[in-house]
N, C-alpha and C positions, 0 to 999 in steps of 0.2 A: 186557786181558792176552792180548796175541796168543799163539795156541798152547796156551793154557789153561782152562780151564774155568772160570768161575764161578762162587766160591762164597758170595762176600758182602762190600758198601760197608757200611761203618761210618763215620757222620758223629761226631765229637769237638767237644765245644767245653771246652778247660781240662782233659781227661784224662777227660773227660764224656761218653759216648756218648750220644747225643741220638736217634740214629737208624739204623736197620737195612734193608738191603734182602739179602733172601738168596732168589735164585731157586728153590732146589731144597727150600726148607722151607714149611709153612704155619703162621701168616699171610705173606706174601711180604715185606711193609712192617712194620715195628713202631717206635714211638717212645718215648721216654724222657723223662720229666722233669727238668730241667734248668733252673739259677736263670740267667736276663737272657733267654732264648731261647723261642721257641713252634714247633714247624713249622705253619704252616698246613693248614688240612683241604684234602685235597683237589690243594694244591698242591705237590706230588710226582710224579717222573719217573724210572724207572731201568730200562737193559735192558743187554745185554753190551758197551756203548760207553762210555754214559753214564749217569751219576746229578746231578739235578737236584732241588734243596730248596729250599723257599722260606720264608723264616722271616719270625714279627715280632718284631722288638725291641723291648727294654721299657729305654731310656735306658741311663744309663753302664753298667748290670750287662750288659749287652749286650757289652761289651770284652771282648775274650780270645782266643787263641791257637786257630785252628780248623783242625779237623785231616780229609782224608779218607785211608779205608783201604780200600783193596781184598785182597784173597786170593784165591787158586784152589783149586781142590780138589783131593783125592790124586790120585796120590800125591806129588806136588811139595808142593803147600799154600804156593805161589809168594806172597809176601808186597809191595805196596808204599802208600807212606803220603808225601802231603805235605800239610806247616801253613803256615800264614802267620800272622800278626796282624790284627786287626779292630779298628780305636777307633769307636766310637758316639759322636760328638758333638753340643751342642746348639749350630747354626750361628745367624747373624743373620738374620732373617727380614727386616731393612727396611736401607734405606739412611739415612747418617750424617744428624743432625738439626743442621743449623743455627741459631742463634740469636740475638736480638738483634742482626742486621742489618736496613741502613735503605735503605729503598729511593736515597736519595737524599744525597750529603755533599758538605761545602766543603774547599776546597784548604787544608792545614796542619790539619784537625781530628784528633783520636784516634779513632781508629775500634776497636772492641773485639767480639770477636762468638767464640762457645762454642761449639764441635762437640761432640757424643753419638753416641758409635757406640750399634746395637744390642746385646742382651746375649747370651751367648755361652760358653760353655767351654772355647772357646780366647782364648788372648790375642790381641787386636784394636793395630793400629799403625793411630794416624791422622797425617797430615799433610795441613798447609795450602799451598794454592800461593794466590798472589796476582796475579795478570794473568798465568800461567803461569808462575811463578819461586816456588821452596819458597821458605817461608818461612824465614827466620834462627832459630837458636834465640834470637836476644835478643829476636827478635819472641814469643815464646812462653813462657805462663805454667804451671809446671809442671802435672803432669795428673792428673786428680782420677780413681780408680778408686774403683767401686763395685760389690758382691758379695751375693748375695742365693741363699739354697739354694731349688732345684726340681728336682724329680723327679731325685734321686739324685745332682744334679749341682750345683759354685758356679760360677753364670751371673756374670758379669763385664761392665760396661758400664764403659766409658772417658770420661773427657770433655777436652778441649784448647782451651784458649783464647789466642787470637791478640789482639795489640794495635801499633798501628803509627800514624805519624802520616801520612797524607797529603800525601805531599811527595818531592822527586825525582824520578828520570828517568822511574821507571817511571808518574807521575802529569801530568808535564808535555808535553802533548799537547793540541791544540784538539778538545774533542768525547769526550776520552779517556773510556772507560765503567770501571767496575772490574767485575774480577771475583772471587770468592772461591771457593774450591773446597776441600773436605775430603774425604778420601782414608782410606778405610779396608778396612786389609789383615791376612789372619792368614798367619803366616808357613809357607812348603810348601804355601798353596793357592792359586796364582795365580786360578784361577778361582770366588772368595770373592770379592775384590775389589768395594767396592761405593763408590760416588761423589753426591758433591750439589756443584752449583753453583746461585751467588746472581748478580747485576749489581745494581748500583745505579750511577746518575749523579753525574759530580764536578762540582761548580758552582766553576767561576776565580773570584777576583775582580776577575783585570784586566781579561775578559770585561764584569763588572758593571759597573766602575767607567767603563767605555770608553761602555756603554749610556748609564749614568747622568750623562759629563759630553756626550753628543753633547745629549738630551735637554733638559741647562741648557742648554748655547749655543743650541738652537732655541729655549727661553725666552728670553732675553736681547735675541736676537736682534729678536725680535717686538716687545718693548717698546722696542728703540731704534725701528724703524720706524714703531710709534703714535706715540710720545712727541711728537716731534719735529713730526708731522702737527698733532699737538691744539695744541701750544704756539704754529705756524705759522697755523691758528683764531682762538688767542686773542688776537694779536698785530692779526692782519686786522681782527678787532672791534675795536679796540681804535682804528685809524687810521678804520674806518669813523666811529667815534663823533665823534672828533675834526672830519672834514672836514666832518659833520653840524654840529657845533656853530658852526665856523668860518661855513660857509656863513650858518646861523641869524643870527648875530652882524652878516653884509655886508647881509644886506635891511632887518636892523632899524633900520640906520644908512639 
């Protein structure tokens, strides 16, 4: 309060003075009891500039309109006050949980797999992306919320389940990998935003079937080139025996 003197910060919280600093009185500092707020010992700061409080909060009772107040002293007794709002929430501590995904699928299968966000006091939006493209909603089965009271507050966990067949452009690719990715946002806090991706491998079948007839033809192959050998053998003994006999037959005479 340039030009003025000093007479005393009053911290508010809901029409609640929580807190006093008045230079020219003794004790200098004084605190008040007050439901959701603590100031910590100790941790307090105040001179003709600035007043600095450091509090702990105790969950939702912690919300509410906080207000600081300065005044100067006579003969003016110069007055000024500003509030804001405070929401205390209980945020997500992990990122979205994936489920029942397989390491590894075939081309045209149904592939199904469950996101869980963490729980939370705000409402959580998830979304799937699938090789980098959101999912459809026809790809997606409505979302299963679930609510559970803690410390003052109902924590909210979400869950969203995805379901698609394997197949099209986004799958038709030699070597193509997938990917799944679940996306979870509270709304007004960009920097909440928390993410999980998965991959697994898509097995072609014309891939296979390509393995599989190269495979027989090298069987096939192999046994026309015995075949042919042995019966060409058996054929040779065969005339061996003969001229053996023939001959036998010319000395006996």
């Amino acid at each position: 309060m340039s030009g003025h003197t000093l007479n005393s910060v009053k911290w508010y919280k809901d029409k609640m003075e929580f807190f006093r600093y008045s230079p020219m009185m003794h004790p200098v500092y004084m605190k008040f009891p007050v439901v959701g707020i603590q100031v910590q010992d100790g941790k307090y700061f105040c001179n003709e500039s600035t007043c600095r409080v450091d509090l702990s909060l105790i969950g939702a009772k912690s919300t509410g309109t906080y207000k600081c107040e300065v005044s100067g002293d006579a003969p003016h007794f110069k007055l000024a006050a500003k509030a804001d709002n405070m929401t205390v929430a209980a945020l997500p501590q992990s990122d979205p949980l994936i489920e029942s995904f397989n390491s590894m699928y075939r081309m045209e299968e149904l592939l199904s797999a469950t996101c869980s966000s963490d729980y939370s006091s705000l409402p959580t939006r998830l979304t799937w992306y699938i090789n980098g493209e959101q999912a459809s909603l026809g790809e997606l089965q409505p979302s299963i919320d679930t609510s559970i009271p803690a410390h003052d507050y109902i924590l909210r966990r979400q869950k969203l389940q995805v379901r698609f067949y394997l197949s099209g452009p986004r799958f038709y690719h030699a070597g193509k990998n997938l990917e799944l990715k679940c996306v979870a946002e509270i709304e007004n806090f960009p920097e909440l935003k928390r993410e999980t991706s998965l991959n697994a491998a898509i097995t072609h079948y014309d891939n296979l079937n390509n393995q599989m007839l190269i495979h027989a033809g090298s069987g096939v192959s192999g046994a026309a080139n015995v075949t042919p050998h042995h019966n060409t053998l058996q054929i040779i003994s065969i005339l061996f025996a003969i001229c053996f006999l023939v001959n036998s037959a010319l000395f006996s005479l």
